[in-house]
C-alpha positions as CSV (number, residue, x, y, z in Angstrom):
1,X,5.8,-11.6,-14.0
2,X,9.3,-11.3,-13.0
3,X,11.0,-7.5,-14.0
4,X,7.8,-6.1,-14.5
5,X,7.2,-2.6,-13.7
6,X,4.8,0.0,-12.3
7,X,5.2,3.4,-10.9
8,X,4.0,5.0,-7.1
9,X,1.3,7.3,-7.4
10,X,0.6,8.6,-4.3
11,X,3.2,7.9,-0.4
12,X,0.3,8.3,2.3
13,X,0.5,8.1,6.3
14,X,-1.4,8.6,8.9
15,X,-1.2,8.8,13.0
16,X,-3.7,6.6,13.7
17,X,-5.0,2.8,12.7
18,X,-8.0,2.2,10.5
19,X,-8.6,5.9,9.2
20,X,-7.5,7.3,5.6
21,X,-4.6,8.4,5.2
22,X,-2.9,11.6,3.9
23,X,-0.4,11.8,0.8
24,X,2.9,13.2,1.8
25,X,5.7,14.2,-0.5
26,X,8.2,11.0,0.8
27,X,8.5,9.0,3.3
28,X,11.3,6.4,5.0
29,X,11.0,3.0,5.2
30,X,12.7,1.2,7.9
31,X,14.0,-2.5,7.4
32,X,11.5,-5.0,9.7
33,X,9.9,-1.7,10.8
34,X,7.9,-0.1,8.1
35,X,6.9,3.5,7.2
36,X,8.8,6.0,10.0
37,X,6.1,8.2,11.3
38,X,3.1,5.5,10.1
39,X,0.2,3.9,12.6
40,X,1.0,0.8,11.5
41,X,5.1,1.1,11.5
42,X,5.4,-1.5,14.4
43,X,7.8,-4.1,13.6
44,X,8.1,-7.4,13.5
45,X,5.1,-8.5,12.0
46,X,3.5,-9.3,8.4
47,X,1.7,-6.1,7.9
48,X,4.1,-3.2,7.5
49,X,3.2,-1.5,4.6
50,X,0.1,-1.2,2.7
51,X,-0.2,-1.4,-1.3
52,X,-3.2,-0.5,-2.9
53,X,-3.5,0.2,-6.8
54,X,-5.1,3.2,-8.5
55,X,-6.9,0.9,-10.5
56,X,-8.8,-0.2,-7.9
57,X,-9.6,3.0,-6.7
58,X,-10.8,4.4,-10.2
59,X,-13.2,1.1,-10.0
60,X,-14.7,2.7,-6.9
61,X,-14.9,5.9,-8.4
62,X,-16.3,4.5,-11.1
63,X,-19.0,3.5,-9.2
64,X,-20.4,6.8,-7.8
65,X,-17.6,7.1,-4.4
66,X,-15.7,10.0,-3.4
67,X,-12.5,8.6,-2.9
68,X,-8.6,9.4,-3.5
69,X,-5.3,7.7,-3.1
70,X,-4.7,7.2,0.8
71,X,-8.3,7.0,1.1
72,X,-8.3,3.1,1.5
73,X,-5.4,3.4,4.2
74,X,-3.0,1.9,1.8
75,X,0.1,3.4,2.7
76,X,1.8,3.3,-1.2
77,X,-0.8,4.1,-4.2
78,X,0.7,1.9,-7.2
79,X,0.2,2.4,-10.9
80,X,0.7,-0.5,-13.5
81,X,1.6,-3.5,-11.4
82,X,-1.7,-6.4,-10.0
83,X,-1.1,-6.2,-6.8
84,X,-3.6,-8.7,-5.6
85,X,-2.4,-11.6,-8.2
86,X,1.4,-11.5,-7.1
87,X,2.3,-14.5,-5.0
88,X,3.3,-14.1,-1.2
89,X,7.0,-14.0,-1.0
90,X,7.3,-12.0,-4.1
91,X,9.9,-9.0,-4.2
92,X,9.6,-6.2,-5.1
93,X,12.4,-3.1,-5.4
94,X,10.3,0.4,-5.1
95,X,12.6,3.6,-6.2
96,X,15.8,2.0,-6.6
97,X,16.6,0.6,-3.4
98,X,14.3,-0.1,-1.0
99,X,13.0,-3.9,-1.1
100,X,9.8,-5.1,0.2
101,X,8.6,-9.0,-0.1
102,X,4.6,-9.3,0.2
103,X,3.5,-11.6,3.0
104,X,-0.5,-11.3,2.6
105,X,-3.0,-10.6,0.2
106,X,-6.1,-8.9,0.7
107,X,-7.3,-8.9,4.7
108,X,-10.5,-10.1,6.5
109,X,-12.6,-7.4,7.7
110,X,-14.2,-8.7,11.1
111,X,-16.0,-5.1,11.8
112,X,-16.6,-2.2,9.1
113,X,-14.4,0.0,9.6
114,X,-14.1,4.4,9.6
115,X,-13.1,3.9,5.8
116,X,-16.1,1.6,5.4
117,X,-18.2,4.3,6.9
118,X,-16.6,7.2,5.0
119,X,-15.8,5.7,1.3
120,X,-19.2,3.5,1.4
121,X,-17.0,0.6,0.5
122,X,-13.6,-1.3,0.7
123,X,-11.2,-2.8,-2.0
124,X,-8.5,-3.4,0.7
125,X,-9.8,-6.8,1.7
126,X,-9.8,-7.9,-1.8
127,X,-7.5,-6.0,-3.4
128,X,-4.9,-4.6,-1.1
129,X,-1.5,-6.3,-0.3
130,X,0.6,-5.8,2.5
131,X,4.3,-6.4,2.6
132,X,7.2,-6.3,4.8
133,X,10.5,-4.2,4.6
134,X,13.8,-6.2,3.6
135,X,15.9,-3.0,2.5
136,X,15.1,0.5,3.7
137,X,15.2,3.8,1.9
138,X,13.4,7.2,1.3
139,X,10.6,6.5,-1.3
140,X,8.3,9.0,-3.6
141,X,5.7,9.4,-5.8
142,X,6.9,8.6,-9.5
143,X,9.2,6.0,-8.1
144,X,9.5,3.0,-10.2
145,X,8.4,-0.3,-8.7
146,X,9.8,-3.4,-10.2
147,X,8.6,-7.4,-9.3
148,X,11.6,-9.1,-8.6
């Protein structure tokens, strides 16, 4: 799946932990840090960035839900790439220059969350991916995303 390539659809941030979040026009990543400004920009750990792909959200629209890109707290809305197939340790380059590798796939859910309770449902523990920051840079929707 190597050199395959997909496009961002939607940046989105938010303040606080475990409620949607709100498209912005760009946003900085930080190398072993994640999104500047982002709830869950803490550092060293697995989980700095959020991917969620728009597919999945049109299957949730599909079935009757209210629900946008950022809705799902994913912090990057992708287009064209399956997220939830790629191996961990797989690299991707988003918008030229930044590099992030994917350390987990999909996440366990121990309570229902707000976005539970808002959207009616959640693709993130099935279908979201979560990655950590090897190479910062400034990232935006239409950026190209390519597997490594």
């Amino acid at each position: 799946m190597s050199g395959r390539t997909g496009k961002i659809v939607s940046v989105n941030t938010s303040k606080g932990k475990g409620e949607r979040k709100t498209p912005v026009k760009s946003a900085v990543l930080i190398a072993n840090f994640g999104i500047e400004g982002d709830a869950h920009a803490s550092g060293q750990w697995h989980r700095q960035v959020s991917l969620l792909a728009i597919e999945s959200i049109k299957k949730m629209q599909a079935m009757g839900l209210d629900v946008d890109c950022g809705d799902f707290a994913e912090n990057i809305t992708t287009e064209g790439i399956p997220l939830p197939s790629l191996p961990i340790g797989t690299r991707m380059t988003i918008g030229g220059s930044v590099v992030v590798e994917i350390t987990q796939i999909g996440k366990e859910c121990h309570n229902r969350c707000a976005i539970y309770y808002q959207a009616g449902d959640c693709v993130m523990p099935s279908e979201g991916i979560f990655v950590r920051v090897i190479e910062g840079g400034e990232i935006m929707s239409g950026d190209k995303v390519v597997i490594k």
